[in-house]
C-alpha positions, 0 to 999 in steps of 0.5 A: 147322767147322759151327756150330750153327745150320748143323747145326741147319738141316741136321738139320731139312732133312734130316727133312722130306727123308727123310720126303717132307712138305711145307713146309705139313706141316712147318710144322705139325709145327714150330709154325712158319709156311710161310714159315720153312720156306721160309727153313730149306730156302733155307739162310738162317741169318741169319733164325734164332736157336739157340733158334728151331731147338732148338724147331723140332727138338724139336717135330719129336720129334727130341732135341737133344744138346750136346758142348762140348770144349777149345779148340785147344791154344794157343788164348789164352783171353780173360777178363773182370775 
């Protein structure tokens, strides 16, 4: 299973790749600096938060949807009292 933020990553990765910027032009597309996206493009997930990529994504004028399913069958739902 991919987690968000590792799609995230991928989608953001994956335009400045198709669109054959640079990581100075992309940083500027993203509102972010350089060095971010030197650490997007290495893969560093631990360096970001889910809403640091959202921002990132939208800025890029991609648009972002979220699907939340059921658990797996027999999965034990925790609950707080």
């Amino acid at each position: 299973m991919r987690t968000a933020k590792g799609k995230l990553m991928m989608v953001l990765t994956g335009y400045i790749q198709e669109r054959k910027i640079t990581q100075s032009r992309a940083a500027g597309v993203m509102s972010v600096s350089q060095p971010r996206i030197s650490d997007l493009v290495r893969g560093k997930i631990g360096l970001f938060t889910i809403d640091t990529l959202v921002n990132m994504v939208t800025a890029a004028g991609l648009k972002v949807d979220i699907d939340i399913t059921a658990g797996r069958p027999g999965a034990k739902n925790k609950q707080v009292a």
